[in-house]
ZASEFI-471613 format. One record per residue (C-alpha): y, z, x; residue in one letter. Coordinates in steps of 0.1 Angstrom, whole numbers, plus 2048, in hexadecimal, padded with zeros to 3 digits. Example, Ala and Ser with C-alpha at 12.3 -4.5 7.8 and 13.67 -1.06 7.14 Angstrom:
REC   north    up   east   residu
REC     7D3   84E    87B        a
REC     7F5   847    889        s
END
This chain:
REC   north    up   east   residu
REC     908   A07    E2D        x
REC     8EA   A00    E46        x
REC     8DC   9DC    E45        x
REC     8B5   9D7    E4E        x
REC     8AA   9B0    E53        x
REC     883   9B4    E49        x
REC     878   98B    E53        x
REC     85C   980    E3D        x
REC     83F   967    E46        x
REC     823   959    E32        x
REC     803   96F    E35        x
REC     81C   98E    E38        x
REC     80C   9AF    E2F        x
REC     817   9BC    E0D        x
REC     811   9E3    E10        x
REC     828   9E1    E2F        x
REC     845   9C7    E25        x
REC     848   9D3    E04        x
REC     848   9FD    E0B        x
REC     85D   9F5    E27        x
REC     875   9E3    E0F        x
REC     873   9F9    DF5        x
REC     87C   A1A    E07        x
REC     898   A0E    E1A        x
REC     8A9   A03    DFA        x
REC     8A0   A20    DE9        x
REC     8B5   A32    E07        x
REC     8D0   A1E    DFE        x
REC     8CB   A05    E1E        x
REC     8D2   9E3    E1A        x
REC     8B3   9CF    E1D        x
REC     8B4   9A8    E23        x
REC     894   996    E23        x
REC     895   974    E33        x
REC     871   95E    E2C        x
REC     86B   947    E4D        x
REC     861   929    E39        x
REC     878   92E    E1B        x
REC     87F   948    E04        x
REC     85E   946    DF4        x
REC     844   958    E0D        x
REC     824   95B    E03        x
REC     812   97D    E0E        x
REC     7F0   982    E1B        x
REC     7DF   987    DFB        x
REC     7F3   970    DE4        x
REC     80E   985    DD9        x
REC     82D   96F    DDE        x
REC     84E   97A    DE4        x
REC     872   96B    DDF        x
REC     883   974    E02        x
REC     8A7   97F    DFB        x
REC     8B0   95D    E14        x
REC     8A3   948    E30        x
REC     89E   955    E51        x
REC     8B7   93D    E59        x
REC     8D2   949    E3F        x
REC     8CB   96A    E51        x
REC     8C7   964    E75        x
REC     8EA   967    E81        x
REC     8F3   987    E72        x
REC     8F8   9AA    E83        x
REC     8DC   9C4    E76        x
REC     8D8   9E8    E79        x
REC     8B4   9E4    E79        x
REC     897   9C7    E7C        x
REC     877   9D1    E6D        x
REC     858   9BF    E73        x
REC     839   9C0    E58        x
REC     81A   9B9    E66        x
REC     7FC   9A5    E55        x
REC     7E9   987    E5F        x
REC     7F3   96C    E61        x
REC     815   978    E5D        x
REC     816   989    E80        x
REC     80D   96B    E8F        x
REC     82D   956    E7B        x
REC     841   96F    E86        x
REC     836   96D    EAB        x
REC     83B   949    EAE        x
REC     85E   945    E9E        x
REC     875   946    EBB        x
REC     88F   94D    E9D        x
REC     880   96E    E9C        x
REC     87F   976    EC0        x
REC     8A1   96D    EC3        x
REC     8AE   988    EA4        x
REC     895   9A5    EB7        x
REC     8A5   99B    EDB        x
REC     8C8   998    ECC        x
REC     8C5   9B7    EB8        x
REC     8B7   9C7    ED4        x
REC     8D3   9C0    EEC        x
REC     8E6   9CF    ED1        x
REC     8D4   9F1    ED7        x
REC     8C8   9F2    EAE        x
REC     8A9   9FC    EA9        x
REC     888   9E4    EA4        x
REC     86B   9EE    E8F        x
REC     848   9DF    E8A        x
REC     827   9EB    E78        x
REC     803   9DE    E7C        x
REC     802   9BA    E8E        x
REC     826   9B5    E91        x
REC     82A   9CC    EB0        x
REC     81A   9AD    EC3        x
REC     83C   99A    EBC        x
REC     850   9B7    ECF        x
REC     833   9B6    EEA        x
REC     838   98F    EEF        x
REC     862   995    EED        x
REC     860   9AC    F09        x
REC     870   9CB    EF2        x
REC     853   9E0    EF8        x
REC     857   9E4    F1F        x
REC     850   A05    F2B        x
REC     84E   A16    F09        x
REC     832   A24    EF4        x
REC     828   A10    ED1        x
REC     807   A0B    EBD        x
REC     7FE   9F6    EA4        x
REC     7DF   9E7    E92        x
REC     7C2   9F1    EAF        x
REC     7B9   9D0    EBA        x
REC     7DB   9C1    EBE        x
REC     7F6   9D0    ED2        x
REC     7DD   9E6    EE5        x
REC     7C7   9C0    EED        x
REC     7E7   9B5    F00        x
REC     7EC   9B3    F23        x
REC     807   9C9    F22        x
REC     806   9E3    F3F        x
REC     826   9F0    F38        x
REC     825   9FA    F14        x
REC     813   A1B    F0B        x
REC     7FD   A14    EEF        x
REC     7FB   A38    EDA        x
REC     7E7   A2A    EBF        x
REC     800   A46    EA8        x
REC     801   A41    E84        x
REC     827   A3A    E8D        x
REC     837   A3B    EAF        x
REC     860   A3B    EB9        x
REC     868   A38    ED9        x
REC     890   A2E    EDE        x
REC     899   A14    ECC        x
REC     874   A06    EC3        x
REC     860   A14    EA2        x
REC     83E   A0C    EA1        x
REC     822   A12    E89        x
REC     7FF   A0B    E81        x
REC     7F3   9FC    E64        x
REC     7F8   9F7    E39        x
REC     7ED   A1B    E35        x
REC     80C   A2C    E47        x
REC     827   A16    E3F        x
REC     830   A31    E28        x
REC     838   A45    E46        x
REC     846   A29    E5B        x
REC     85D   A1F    E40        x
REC     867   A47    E3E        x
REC     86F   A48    E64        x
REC     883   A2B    E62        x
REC     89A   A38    E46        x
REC     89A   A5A    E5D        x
REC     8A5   A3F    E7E        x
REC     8C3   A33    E6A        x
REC     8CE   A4D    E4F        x
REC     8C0   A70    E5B        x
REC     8A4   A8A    E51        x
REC     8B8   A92    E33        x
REC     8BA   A74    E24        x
REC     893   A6A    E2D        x
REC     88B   A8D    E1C        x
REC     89F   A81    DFF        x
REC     88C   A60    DF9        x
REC     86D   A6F    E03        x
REC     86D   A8F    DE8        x
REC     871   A74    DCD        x
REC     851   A60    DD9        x
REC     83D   A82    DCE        x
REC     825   A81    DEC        x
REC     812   A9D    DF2        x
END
């Protein structure tokens, strides 16, 4: 079974966390959520969430996957945890792949993941950074190698899709995605 660490901070965005979440495990990935703070994370509009552990309970594990949710201030949490940097870089090295959606793209900008490949993200954050060598597409969702990127709370549907498609296949994201009854 596939194993996704989604790390949660206070002011997280809830369309993204929780889709992203729900999806995966509805594709039969194991999803461990790990809260920054503690377990308890409070979302960015007041929607708590018990985290399945601490990031440090979950650190030091292997994953097939780290996903990002954006939000603000959550973004920002994540950015400045060198907990977190140190999970993307290790998983990275690793050669798993690293996803993020609206703000959270800025922590793969500041980690150095996003050299020399195409991403977007919320317009006005990854696209404000002085990063020459990243190709901002501005795409609903963008995969370039190992990095999956995406936009904003109202394609996280999609993103969380792709990512299933990353780790398990078309059939499989055609599976989970005929029983969400979009159009």
């Amino acid at each position: 079974m596939k194993r996704v660490l989604v790390p949660l901070a206070d002011g997280f965005e809830e369309i993204e966390a929780i889709t992203i979440i729900d999806l995966l495990r509805r594709a039969g990935i194991e999803v461990v959520t790990a809260g920054l703070a503690g377990r308890t994370v409070h979302a960015a509009h007041q929607v708590i969430v018990q985290a399945d552990a601490t990031l440090d309970q979950a650190a030091g594990k292997d994953y097939d996957m780290v996903v990002l949710p954006g939000g603000m201030p959550g973004a920002e949490h994540l950015n400045n945890d060198p907990r977190v940097h140190e999970v993307l870089k290790r998983t990275a090295e690793r050669g798993a792949p690293i996803a993020a959606i609206c703000a959270a793209p800025i922590v793969l900008g500041k980690a150095g993941l996003l050299k020399g490949r195409k991403a977007t993200s919320y317009p006005g954050f990854l696209d404000k950074m002085d990063l020459p060598d990243v190709e901002y597409t501005g795409a609903s969702v963008e995969s370039d190698g190992p990095i999956i990127t995406s936009k904003g709370p109202g394609t996280a549907m999609d993103f969380a899709l792709a990512l299933i498609e990353r780790l398990l296949g078309r059939a499989e994201r055609d599976k989970v995605e005929k029983g969400l009854m979009r159009p």
